[in-house]
C-alpha positions as CSV (number, residue, x, y, z in Angstrom):
1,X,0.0,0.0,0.0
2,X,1.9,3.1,-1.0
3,X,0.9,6.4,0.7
4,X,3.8,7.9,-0.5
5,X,3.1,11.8,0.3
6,X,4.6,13.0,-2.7
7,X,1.6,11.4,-4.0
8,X,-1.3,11.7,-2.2
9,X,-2.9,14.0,0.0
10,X,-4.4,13.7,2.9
11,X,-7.7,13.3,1.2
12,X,-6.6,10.6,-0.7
13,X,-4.8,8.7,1.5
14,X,-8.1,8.5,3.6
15,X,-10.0,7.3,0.4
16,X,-7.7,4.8,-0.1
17,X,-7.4,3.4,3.3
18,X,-11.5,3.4,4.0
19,X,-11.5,1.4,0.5
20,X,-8.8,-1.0,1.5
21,X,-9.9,-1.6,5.0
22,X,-13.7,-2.2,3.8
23,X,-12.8,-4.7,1.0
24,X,-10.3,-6.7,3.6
25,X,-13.3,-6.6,6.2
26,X,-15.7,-7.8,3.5
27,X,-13.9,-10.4,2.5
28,X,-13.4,-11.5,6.2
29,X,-17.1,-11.7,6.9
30,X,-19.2,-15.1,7.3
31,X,-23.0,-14.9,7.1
32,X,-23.4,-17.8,9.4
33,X,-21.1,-16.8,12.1
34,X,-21.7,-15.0,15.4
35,X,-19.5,-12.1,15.2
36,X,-17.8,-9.5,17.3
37,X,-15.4,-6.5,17.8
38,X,-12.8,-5.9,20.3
39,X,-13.1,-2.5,21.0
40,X,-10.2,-0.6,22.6
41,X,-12.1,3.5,22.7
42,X,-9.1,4.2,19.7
43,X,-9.4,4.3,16.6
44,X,-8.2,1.4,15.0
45,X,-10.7,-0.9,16.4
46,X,-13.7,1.9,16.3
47,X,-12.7,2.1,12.6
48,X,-13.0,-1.6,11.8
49,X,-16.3,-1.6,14.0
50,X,-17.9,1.7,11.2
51,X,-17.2,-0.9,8.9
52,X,-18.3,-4.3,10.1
53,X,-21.8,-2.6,11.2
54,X,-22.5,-2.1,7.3
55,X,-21.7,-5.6,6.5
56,X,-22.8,-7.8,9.5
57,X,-26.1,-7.2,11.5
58,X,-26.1,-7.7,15.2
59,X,-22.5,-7.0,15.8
60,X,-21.7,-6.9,19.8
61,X,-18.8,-5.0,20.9
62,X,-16.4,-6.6,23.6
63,X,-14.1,-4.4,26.2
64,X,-12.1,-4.4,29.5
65,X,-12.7,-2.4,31.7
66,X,-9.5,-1.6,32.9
67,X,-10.5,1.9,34.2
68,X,-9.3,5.4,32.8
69,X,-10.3,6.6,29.4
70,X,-10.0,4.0,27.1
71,X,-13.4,2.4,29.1
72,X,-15.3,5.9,28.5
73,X,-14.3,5.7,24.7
74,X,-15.0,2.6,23.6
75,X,-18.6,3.5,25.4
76,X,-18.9,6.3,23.4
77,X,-18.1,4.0,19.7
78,X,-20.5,1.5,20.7
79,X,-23.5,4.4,21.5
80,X,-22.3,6.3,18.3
81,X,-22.1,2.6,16.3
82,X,-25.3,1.7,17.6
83,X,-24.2,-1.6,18.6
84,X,-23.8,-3.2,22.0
85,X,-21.1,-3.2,24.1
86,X,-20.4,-5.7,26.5
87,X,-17.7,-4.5,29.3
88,X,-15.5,-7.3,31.0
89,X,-14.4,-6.3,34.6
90,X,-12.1,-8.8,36.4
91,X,-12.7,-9.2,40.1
92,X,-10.6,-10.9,42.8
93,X,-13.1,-13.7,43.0
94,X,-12.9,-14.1,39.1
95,X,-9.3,-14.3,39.6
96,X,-9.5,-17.3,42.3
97,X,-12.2,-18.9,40.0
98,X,-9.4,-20.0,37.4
99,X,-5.5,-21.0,38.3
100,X,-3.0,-18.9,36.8
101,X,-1.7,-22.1,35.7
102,X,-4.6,-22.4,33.2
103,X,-4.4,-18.9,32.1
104,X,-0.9,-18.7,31.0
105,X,-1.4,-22.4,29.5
106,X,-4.0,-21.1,27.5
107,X,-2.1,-18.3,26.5
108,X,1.0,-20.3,25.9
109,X,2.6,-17.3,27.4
110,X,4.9,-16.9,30.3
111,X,7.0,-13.9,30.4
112,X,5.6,-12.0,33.2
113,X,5.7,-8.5,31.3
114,X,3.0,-10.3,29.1
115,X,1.3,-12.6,31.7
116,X,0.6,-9.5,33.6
117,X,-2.3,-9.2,30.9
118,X,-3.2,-12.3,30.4
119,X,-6.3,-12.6,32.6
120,X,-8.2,-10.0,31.3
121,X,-8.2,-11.7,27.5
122,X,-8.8,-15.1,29.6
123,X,-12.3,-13.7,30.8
124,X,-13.2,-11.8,27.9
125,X,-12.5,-14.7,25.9
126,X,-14.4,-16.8,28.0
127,X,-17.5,-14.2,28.0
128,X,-17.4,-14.4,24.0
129,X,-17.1,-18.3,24.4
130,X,-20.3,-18.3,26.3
131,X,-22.2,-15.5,24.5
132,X,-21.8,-18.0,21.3
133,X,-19.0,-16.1,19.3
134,X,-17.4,-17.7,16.9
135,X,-15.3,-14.8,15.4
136,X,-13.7,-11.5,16.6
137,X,-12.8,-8.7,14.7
138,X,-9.8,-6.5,16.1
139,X,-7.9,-3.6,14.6
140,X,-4.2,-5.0,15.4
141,X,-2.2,-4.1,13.1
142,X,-2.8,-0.5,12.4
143,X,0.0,0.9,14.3
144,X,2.7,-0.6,11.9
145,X,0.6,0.6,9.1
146,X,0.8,4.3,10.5
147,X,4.3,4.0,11.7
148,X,3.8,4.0,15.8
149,X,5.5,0.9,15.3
150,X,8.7,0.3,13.9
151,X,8.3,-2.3,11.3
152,X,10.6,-4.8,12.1
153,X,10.3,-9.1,12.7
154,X,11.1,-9.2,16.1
155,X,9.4,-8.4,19.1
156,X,11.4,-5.5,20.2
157,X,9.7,-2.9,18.6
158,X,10.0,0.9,20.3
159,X,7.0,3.1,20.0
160,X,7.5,5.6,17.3
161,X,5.0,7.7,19.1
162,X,7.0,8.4,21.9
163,X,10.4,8.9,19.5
164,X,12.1,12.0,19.6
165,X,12.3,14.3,16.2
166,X,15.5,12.8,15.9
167,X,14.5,8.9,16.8
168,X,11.6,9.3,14.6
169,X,13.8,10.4,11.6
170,X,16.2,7.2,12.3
171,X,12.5,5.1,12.2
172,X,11.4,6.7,8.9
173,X,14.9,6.3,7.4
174,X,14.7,2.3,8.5
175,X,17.0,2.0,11.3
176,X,16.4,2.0,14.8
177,X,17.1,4.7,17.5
178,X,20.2,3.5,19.0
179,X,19.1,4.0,22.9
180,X,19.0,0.8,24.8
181,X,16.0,2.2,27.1
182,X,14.2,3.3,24.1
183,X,14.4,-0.2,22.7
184,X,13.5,-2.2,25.6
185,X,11.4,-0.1,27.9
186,X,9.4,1.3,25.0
187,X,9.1,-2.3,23.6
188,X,5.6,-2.7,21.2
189,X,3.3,-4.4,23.9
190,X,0.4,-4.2,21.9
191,X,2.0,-6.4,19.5
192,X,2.8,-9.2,22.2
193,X,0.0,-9.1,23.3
194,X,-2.1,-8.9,20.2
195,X,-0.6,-12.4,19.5
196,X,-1.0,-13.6,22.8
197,X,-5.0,-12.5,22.7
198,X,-5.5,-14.5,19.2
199,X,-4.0,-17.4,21.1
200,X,-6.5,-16.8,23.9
201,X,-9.3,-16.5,21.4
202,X,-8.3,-19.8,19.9
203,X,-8.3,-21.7,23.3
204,X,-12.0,-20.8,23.5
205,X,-12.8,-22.0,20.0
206,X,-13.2,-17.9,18.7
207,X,-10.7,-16.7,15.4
208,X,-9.2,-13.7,15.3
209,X,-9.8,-11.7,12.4
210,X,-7.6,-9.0,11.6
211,X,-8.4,-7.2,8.5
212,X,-5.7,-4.6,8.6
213,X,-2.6,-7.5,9.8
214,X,-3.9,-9.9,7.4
215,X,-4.6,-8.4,3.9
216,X,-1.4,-8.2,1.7
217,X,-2.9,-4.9,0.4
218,X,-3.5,-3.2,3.9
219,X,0.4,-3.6,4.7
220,X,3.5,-2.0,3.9
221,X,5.1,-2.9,0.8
């Protein structure tokens, strides 16, 4: 997908996105499945909820409720949407419901900087498991597309977003900021744990779909 500036404008580039993201999410669509969206309050996942609404009737919206903001936003999608919402709080007695054993197995994660987030996809899974969805649509993905990741393999991605002018010039020229702390503190935890939620989904029988990650024509070339 080139979005080359020298190119486009701003106009276009929007165009051409909305075009892209709604053929990927059409093509991702089942008529006989119960679907849902993850919805974070940004706009990634609020984007590929505008567009799975037009294509897929009785769409229910999923979210943690892990206080601040984020909560108050995706609220605001799901009213503006006009779909429901269904918030996930985890409580102490949730927590002593399930063994952390079973959490991380299901997870298939054990690093504690990710395990740390493991239980909220564990019960927000399960809720989806129980509600009868079979497939959940996120918006992972976008931030590579718009740059607040660095593009690279691994899993040590910094956050362009919190780059300095002169880190973010290093990112847009390819290379990365050479600052240990940058590197590893500022690490891209959404995309850990954007794989470790699709494994989550998949211990409760419920694929991931990812319409921005997983079209060849939503990604950088």
């Amino acid at each position: 997908l080139d979005l080359s500036p020298l190119e486009m404008n701003v106009a276009d580039i929007a165009r051409t996105l909305r075009a892209k993201l709604t053929t990927a999410v059409d093509s991702m669509t089942k008529a006989d499945e119960k679907t849902a969206v993850l919805l974070s309050g940004g706009i990634d996942s609020a984007s590929v909820a505008a567009i799975l609404r037009e294509y897929k009737a009785g769409v229910t919206g999923y979210t943690l409720d892990c206080g601040g903001k984020d909560l108050k936003n995706a609220k605001k999608v799901a009213k503006n949407l006009g779909i429901s919402l269904k918030v996930i709080t985890v409580r102490k007695k949730d927590m002593k419901s399930v063994s952390l054993t079973e959490m991380i197995r299901c997870a298939e994660e054990y690093r504690p900087f990710v395990v740390d987030n493991v239980p909220g996809f564990y019960f927000l899974g399960r809720a989806a498991c129980e509600d009868g969805i079979t497939a959940m649509f996120t918006g992972s993905g976008a931030n590579e597309l718009f740059g607040d990741y660095y593009p690279s393999g691994d899993y040590d991605v910094p956050l362009c977003r919190n780059a300095t002018p002169a880190q973010r010039k290093l990112l847009i020229e390819g290379r990365k900021p050479d600052d240990p702390l940058y590197n590893k503190v500022l690490g891209s935890g959404l995309d850990r744990y954007g794989s470790t939620f699709v494994k989550v989904l998949m211990h409760f029988g419920i694929e991931s779909r990812e319409p921005v990650r997983e079209q060849p024509d939503m990604r950088h070339q």
